[in-house]
C-alpha positions, 0 to 999 in steps of 0.5 A, spaced: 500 500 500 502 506 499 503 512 505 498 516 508 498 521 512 496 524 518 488 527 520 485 534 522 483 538 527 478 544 528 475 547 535 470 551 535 468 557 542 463 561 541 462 566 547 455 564 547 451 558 546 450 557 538 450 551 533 457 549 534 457 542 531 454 545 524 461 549 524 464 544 526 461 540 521 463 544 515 471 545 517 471 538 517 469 538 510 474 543 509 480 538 512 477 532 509 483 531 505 487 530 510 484 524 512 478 518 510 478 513 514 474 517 520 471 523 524 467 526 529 464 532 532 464 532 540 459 538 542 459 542 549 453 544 552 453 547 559 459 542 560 455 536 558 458 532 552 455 530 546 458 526 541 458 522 535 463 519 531 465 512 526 468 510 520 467 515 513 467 521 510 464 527 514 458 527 509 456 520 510 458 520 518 454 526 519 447 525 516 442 530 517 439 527 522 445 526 526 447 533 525 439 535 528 441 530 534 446 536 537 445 541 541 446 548 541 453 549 545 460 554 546 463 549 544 465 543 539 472 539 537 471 536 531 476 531 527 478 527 521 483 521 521 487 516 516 490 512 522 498 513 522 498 509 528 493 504 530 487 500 526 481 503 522 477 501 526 471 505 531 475 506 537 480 509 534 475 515 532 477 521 535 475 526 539 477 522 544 472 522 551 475 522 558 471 521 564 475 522 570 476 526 578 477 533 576 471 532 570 470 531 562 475 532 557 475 531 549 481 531 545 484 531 537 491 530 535 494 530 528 501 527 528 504 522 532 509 521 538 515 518 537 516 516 544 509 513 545 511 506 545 515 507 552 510 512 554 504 507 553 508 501 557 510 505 563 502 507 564 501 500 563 505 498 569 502 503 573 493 500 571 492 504 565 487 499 561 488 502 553 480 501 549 485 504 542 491 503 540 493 509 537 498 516 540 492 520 541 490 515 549 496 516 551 496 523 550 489 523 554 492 519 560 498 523 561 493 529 560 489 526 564 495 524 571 497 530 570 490 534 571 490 531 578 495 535 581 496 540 576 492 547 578 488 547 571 486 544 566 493 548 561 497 547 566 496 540 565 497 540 558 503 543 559 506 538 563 504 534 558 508 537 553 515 535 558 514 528 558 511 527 550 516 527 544 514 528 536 509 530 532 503 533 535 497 539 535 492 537 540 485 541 541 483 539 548 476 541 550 474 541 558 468 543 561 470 550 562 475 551 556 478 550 549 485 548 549 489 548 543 497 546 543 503 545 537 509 541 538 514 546 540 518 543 533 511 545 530 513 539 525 504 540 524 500 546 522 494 549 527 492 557 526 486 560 529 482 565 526 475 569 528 468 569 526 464 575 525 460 574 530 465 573 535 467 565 535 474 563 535 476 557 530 482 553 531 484 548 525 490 545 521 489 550 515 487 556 514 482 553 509 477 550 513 477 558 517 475 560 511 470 555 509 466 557 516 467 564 516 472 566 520 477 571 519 484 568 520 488 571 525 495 567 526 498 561 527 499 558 533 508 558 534 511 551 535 510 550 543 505 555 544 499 553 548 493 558 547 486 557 551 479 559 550 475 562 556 470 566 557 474 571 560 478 571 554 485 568 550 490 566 555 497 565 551 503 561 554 509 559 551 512 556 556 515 551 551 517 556 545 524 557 543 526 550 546 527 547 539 528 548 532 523 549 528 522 544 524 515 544 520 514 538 515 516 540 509 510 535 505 505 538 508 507 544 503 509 539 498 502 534 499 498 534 504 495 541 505 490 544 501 493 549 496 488 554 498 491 554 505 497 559 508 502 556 513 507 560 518 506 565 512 507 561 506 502 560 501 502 552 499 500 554 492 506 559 491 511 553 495 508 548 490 509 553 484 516 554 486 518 547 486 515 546 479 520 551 477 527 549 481 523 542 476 524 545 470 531 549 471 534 543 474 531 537 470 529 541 463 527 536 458 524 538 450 517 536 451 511 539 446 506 540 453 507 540 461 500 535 465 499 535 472 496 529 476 490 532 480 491 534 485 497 536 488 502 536 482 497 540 478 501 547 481 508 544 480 506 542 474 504 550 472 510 552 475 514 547 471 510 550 465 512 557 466 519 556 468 520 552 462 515 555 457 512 549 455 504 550 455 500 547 460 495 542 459 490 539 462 491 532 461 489 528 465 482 528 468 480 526 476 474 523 478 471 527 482 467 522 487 473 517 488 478 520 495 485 521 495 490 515 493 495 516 497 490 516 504 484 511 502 485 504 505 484 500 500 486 497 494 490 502 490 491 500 483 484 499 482 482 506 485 488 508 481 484 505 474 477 508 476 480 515 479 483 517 473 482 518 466 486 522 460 485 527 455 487 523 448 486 529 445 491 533 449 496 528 449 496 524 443 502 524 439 505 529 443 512 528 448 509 529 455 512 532 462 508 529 468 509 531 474 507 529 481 507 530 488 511 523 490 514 516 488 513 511 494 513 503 490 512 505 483 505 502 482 500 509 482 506 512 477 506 506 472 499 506 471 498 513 471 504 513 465 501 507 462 495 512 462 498 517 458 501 511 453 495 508 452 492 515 450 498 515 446 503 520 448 509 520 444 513 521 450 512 521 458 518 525 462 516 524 469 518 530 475 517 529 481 515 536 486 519 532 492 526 529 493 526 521 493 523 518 499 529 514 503 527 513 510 521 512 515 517 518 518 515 517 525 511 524 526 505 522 522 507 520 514 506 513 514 512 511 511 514 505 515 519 501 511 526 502 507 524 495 504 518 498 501 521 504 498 522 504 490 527 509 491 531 505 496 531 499 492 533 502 485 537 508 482 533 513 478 534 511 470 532 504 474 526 507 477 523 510 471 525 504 466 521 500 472 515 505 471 515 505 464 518 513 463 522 516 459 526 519 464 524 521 471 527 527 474 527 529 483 526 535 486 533 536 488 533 535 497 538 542 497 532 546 494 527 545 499 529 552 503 527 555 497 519 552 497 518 556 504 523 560 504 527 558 511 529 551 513 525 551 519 522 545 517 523 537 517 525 532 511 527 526 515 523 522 510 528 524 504 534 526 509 534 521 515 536 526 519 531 525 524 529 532 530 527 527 536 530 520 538 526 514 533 523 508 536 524 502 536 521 496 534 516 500 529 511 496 526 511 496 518 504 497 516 506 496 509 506 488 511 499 490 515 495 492 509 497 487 504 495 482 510 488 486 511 487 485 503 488 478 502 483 476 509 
């Protein structure tokens, strides 16, 4: 199977009780691509949760009749999931509820810790019984201990935040107050913005602030802890400046909407950009620039621009099928019904493909035997990213260098083995220049890991292919 990514989160707080989960509703429409296996929306009502949650997209798990059953509340938490760590099933849905002495809590997370394996057996040698199987628990739990003795429900989080390593943005939801929090590496996105009617929003991107109204007022800093209450926005940044920033780089490159701007850089300019540094890198004589739909589409105008090769649009997406790269299911076969190309466009002519990544091979071989069945004279695949060599451990499920195509075979071997004329990388050294900075994480290309790895890491590669011939 192919890698997938991690989730999306949206929190909602409203200084008066409204129909918060139908903003919730709509933002996680808006992070729907961020992940397809699951969601759902837990609404506060006076300090009563009401919650509801299961497998699907956000527009078969929330029904009319289902969104009819929410109240009104001052707040919500809402997620969307493609599991990173932990099975595709029900009780890995988030949020995740937590009953316990000092009262409720509701938490999303997007990410992964790469410390939750030592994490989650020292808690349970103390008797914490775990009902998932995903990071998300364990993060409750240590939430949950330390709000035992800790002051408040923040102080809490941010003792929270010494002990946990990786990858996370968390919205927390307590009785009283809306808590959201970003790794002090900030390696996930999470911003906040402001409706005008006066409900805060917070999420992953900044396009699901736009998709329920609000107007975007900043992101949340790597470390930053910022709480919502009725008597109004408490900042800490107790953990700020403590690590290098290191956002992931593939969220610029794949993950994020093109619509969405994260720590000030626009994903559609970062992606035009490194559809230019293709061209100037890996020039190539070609009659016409086709991206794949969705993400290699920018890069594949930028690569048009700097080269002055048209751009066209050759290959046609079905709009109905999810993301290859996240759907857990058969691959080839969403590939097959997922896409279609343009005869009329490509025939005859030598084409410059680009796409966002390589992970097997297998999704680029069909889509370049597409375009040959359609009768293109030539395919020149470029790809917007650096070749995969290593595994990620903070919420890109890349798992195994055995399953990585850029590990087992040199680059001329790769585009022999998938069937194009030449392939051509984003080289690693230009990543700065997609967002300006080399304050972000490329572990997955480089091997040069900001935190302590795990051990002992499953391969969830072996996992799928096992669940496919159940």
């Amino acid at each position: 199977m192919s890698i997938k990514e991690e989730c999306g989160v949206f929190g909602v707080f409203s200084p008066k009780p409204t129909d918060v989960a139908n903003i919730t509703y709509y933002g996680l429409f808006a992070l729907q691509h961020r992940g397809q296996e699951s969601c759902g929306i837990v609404v506060n009502e006076d300090g009563l949760f009401v919650s509801h949650k299961d497998i699907g997209l956000v527009n078969d798990v929330f029904s009319p009749s289902i969104m009819a059953s929410f109240p009104s509340g001052t707040m919500a938490v809402g997620h969307t999931r493609y599991g990173t760590t932990g099975g595709n099933n029900r009780n890995n849905c988030q949020p995740i509820e937590v009953n316990h002495q000092k009262g409720h809590m509701a938490i999303a997370h997007n990410g992964n810790l790469s410390n939750a394996s030592e994490l989650r057996s020292a808690l349970e040698l103390t008797g914490a019984i775990f009902h998932t199987t995903s990071d998300t628990e364990t993060i409750a739990y240590i939430i949950t201990k330390e709000r035992l003795i800790a002051r408040t429900i923040e102080d809490a989080v941010s003792a929270a935040m010494n002990l946990i390593e990786g990858a996370y943005s968390l919205i927390v939801m307590s009785p009283q107050k809306l808590i959201c929090a970003r790794d002090p590496h900030g390696f996930r996105p999470l911003c906040y913005g402001k409706t005008s009617d006066g409900v805060y929003v917070v999420a992953s991107e900044s396009c699901a602030l736009a998709a329920v109204g609000a107007e975007f007022i900043r992101d949340i800093e790597p470390g930053e802890i910022i709480v919502f209450t009725q008597s109004g926005i408490i900042e800490r940044k107790d953990h700020c400046n403590k690590k290098e920033k290191k956002t992931c780089i593939f969220e610029y490159i794949y993950f994020a909407r093109p619509d969405s701007v994260i720590d000030g850089v626009s994903v559609h300019g970062a992606r035009i950009e490194a559809g230019r540094i293709l061209a100037r890198s890996h020039p190539v004589d070609a009659d016409i620039v086709v991206g794949v739909p969705d993400s290699g589409l920018d890069a594949a105008l930028g690569y048009s621009r700097e080269s002055n090769i048209p751009y066209g649009i050759g290959l046609i997406k079905n709009k109905y099928i999810g993301r290859t790269f996240i759907a857990p299911s058969n691959r080839f076969n969403q590939v097959r019904i997922k896409l279609s190309a343009i005869e009329e466009v490509v025939k005859g002519k030598k084409v410059v493909l680009v796409d966002d990544s390589i992970v097997r091979g297998i999704t680029s071989e069909r889509i370049v035997s597409l375009l040959k069945d359609a009768g293109a004279k030539e395919t020149h695949l470029r790809i917007s990213a650096p070749p995969f060599l290593y595994p990620c451990y903070y919420g890109t499920d890349i798992d195994s260098k055995d399953n990585l195509i850029a590990c087992q075979h040199s680059t001329e071997e790769t585009a022999k083995i998938i069937g194009a004329d030449s392939l051509g990388y984003l080289p690693i050294e230009s990543l700065k220049d997609l967002i300006g900075s080399d304050g972000y994480c490329c572990s997955c290309f480089s091997g040069a890991y900001p935190t302590k790895i795990p051990e002992g890491r499953k391969n969830k590669f072996e996992r799928h292919l096992s669940e496919l011939t159940e």
